[in-house]
N, CA, C and O atoms as a DFTB+ gen file, in Angstrom:
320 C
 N C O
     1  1      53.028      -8.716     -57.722
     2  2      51.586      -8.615     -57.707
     3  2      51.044      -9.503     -58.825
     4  3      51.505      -9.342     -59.955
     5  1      50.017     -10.514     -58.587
     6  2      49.043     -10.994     -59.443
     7  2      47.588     -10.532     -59.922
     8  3      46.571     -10.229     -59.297
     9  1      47.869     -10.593     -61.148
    10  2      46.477     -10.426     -61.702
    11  2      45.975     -11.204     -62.446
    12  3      46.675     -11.930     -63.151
    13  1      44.611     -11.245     -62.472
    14  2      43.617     -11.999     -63.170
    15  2      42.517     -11.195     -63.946
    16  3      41.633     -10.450     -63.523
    17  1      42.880     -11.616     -65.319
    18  2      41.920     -10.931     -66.424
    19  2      41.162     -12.090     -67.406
    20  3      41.535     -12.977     -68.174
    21  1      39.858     -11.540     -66.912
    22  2      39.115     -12.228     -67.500
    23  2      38.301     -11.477     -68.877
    24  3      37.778     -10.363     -68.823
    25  1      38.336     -12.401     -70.144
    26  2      38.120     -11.879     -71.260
    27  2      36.900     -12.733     -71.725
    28  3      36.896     -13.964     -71.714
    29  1      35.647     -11.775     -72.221
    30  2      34.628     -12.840     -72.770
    31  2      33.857     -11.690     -73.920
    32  3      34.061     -10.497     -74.143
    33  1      33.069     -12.514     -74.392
    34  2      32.186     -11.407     -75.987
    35  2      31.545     -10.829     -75.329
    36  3      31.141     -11.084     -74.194
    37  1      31.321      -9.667     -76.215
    38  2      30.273      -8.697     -75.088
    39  2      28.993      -9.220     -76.027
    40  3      28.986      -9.833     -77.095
    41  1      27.884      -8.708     -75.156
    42  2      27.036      -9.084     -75.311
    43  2      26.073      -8.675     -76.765
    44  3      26.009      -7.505     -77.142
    45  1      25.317      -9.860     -77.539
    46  2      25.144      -9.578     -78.933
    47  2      26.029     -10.011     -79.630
    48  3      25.700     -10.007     -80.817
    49  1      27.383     -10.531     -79.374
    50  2      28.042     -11.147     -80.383
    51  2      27.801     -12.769     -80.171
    52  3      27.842     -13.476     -79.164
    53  1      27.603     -12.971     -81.187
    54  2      27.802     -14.756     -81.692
    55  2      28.725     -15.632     -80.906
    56  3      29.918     -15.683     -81.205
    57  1      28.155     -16.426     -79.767
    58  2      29.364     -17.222     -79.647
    59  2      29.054     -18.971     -79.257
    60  3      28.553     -19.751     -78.446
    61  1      29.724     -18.843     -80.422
    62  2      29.412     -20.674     -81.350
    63  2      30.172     -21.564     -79.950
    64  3      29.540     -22.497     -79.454
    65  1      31.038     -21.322     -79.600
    66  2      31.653     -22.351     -78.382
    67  2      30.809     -22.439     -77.423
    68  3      30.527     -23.508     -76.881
    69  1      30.333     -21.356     -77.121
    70  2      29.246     -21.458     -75.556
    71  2      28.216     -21.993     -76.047
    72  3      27.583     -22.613     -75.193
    73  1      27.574     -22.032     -77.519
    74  2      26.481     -22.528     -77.704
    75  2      26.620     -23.955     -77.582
    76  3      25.870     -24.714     -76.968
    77  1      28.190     -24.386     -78.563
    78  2      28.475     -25.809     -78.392
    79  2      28.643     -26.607     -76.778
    80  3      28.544     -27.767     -76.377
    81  1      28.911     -25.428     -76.228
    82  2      29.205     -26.355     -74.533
    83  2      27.837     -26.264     -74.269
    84  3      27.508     -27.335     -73.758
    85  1      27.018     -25.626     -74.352
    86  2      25.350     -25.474     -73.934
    87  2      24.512     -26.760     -74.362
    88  3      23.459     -27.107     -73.827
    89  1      25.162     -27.420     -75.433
    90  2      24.871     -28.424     -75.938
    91  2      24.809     -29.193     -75.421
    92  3      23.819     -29.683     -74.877
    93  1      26.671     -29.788     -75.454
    94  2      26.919     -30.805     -75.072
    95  2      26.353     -30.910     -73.297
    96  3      25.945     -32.009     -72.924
    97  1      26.360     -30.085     -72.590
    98  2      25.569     -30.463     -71.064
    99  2      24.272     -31.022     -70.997
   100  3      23.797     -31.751     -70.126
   101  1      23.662     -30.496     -72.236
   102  2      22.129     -30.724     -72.686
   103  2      21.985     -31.997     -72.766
   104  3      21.129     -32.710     -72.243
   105  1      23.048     -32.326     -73.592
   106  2      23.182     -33.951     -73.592
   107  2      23.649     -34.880     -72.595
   108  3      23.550     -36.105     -72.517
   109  1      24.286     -33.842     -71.705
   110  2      24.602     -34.888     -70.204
   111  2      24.082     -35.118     -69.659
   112  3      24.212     -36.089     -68.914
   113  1      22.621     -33.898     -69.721
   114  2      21.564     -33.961     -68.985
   115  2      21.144     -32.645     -67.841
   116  3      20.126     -32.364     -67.209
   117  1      22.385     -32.100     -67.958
   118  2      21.939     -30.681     -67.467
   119  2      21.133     -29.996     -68.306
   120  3      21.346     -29.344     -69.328
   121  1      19.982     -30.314     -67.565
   122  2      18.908     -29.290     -68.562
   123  2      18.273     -27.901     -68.150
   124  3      17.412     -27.212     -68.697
   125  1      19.011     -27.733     -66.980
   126  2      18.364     -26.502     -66.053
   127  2      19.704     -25.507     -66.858
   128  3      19.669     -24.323     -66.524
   129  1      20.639     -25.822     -67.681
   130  2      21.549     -24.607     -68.171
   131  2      20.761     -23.836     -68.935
   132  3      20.390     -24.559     -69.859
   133  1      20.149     -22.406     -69.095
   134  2      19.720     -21.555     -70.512
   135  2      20.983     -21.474     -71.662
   136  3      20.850     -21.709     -72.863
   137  1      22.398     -21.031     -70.882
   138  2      22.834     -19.939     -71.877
   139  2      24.559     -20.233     -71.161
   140  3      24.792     -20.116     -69.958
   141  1      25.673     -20.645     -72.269
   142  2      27.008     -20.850     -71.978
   143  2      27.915     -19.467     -72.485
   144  3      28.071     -19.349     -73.700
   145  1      28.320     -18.761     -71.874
   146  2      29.329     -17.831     -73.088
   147  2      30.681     -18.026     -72.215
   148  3      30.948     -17.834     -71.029
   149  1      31.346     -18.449     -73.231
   150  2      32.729     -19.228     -73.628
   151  2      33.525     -17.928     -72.895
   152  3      32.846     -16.927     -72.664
   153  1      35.221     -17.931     -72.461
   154  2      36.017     -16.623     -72.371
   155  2      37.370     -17.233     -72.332
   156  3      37.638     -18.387     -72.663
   157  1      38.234     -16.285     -71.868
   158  2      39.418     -16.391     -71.565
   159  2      39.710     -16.301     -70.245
   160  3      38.952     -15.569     -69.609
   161  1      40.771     -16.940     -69.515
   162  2      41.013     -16.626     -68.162
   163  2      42.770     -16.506     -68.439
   164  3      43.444     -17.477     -68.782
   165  1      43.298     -15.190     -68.224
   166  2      45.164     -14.949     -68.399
   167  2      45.272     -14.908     -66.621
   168  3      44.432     -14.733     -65.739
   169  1      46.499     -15.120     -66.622
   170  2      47.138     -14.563     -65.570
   171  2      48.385     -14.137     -65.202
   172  3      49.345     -14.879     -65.406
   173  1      48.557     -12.859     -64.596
   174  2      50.055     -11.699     -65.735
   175  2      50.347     -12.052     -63.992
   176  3      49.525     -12.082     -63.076
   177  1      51.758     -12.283     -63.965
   178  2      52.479     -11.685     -62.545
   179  2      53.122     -10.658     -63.048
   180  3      53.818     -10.667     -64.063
   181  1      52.790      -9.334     -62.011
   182  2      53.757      -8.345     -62.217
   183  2      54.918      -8.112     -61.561
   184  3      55.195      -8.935     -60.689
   185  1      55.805      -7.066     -61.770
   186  2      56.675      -6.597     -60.938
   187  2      56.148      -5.492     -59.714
   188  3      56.468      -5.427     -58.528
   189  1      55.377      -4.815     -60.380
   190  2      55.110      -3.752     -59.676
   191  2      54.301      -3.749     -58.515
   192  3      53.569      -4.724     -58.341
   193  1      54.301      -2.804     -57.667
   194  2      53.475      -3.381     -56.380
   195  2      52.502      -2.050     -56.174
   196  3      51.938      -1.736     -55.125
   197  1      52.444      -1.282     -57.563
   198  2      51.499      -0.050     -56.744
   199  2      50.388      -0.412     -58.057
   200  3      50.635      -0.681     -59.233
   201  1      49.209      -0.309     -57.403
   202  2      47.951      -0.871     -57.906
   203  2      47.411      -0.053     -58.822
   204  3      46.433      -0.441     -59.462
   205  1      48.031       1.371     -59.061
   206  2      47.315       2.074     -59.883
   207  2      48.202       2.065     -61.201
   208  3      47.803       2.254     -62.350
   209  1      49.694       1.763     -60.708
   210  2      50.542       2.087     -61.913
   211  2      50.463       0.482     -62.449
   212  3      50.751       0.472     -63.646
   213  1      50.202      -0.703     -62.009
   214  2      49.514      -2.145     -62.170
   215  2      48.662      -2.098     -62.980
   216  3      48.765      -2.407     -64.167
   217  1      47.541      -1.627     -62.307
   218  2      46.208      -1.607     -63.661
   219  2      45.986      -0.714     -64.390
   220  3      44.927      -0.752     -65.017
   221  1      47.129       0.694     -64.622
   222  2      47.355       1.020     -65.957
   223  2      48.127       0.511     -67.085
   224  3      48.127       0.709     -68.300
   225  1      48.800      -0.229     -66.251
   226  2      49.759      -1.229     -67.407
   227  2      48.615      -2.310     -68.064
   228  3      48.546      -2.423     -69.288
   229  1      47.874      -2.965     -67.318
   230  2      47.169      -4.128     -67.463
   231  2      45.939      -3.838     -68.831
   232  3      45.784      -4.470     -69.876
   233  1      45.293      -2.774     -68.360
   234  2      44.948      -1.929     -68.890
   235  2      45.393      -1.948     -70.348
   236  3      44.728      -2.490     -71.232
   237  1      46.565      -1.321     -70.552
   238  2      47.111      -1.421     -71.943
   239  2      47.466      -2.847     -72.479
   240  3      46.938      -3.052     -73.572
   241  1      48.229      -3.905     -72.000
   242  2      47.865      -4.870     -71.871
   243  2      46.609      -5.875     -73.007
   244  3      46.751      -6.376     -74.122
   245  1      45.574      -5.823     -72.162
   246  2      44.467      -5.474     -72.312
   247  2      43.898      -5.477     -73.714
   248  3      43.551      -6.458     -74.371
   249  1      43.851      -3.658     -74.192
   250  2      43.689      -2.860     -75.310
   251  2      44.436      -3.297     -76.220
   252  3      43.805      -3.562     -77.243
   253  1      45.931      -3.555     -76.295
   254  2      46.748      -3.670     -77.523
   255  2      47.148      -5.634     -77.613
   256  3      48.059      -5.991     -78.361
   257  1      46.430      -6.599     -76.859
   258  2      47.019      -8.058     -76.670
   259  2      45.766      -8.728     -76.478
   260  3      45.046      -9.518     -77.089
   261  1      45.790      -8.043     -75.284
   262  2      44.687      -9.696     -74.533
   263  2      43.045      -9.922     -75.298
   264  3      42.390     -10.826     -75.819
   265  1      42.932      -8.641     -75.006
   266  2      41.569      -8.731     -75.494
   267  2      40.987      -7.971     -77.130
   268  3      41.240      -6.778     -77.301
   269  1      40.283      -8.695     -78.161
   270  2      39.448      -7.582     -78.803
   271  2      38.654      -7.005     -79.032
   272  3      37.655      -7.263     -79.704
   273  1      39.181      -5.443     -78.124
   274  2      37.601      -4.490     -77.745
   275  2      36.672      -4.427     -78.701
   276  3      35.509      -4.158     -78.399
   277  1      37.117      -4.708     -80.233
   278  2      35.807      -4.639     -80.632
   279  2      34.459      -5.562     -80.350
   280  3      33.261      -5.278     -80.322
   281  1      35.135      -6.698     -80.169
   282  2      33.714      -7.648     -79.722
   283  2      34.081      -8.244     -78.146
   284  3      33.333      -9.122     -77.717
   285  1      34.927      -7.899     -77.503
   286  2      35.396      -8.616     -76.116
   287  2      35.377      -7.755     -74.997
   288  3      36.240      -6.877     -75.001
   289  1      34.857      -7.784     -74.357
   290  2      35.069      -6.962     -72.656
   291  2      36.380      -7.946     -71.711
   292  3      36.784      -9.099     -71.863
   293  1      36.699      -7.006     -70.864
   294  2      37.618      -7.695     -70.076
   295  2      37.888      -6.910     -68.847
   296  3      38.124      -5.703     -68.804
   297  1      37.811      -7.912     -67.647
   298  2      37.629      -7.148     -66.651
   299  2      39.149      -7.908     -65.847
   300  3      39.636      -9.012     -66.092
   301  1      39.620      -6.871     -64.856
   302  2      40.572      -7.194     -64.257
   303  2      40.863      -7.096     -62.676
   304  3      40.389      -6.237     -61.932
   305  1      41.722      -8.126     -62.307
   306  2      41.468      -8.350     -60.804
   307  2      42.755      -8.406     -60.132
   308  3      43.565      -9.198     -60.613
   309  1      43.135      -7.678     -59.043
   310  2      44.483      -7.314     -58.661
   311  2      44.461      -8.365     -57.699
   312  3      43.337      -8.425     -57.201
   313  1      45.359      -9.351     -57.162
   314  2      45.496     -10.581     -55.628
   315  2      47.149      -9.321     -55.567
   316  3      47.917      -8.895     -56.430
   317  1      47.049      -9.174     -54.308
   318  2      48.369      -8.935     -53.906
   319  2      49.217      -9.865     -53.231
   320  3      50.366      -9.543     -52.926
């Protein structure tokens, strides 16, 4: 089983990269962009094939690696 976890700041935190890519488009000339926020994109192959015991692993995962809950949300996506 594949998954896809996507990690980005939650909202209210500072984030200097999305501002910098917000920029640089500004300068390409995309001017219809407001607002860039930067993230992470992982992608875990598992072993397991049951979706609940999957995204409790991922889950932890997650909490103790991928992401930091204090300023990061992360949402996750099972492809079988």
């Amino acid at each position: 089983m594949k998954a896809k976890v996507h990690v980005t700041l939650k909202r209210g935190v500072l984030d200097p990269q999305g501002k910098a890519i917000a920029h640089a488009l500004h300068t390409l000339g995309f001017n219809g962009v407001e607002d860039v926020r930067a993230g992470k994109f992982i992608e875990v192959e598992l072993k397991s094939t049951d979706e609940a015991s999957a995204r409790k692993e991922l889950d932890a995962m997650c909490t103790k690696l991928l992401a930091n809950t204090v300023i990061e949300d992360y949402s996750i996506e099972l492809v079988a």
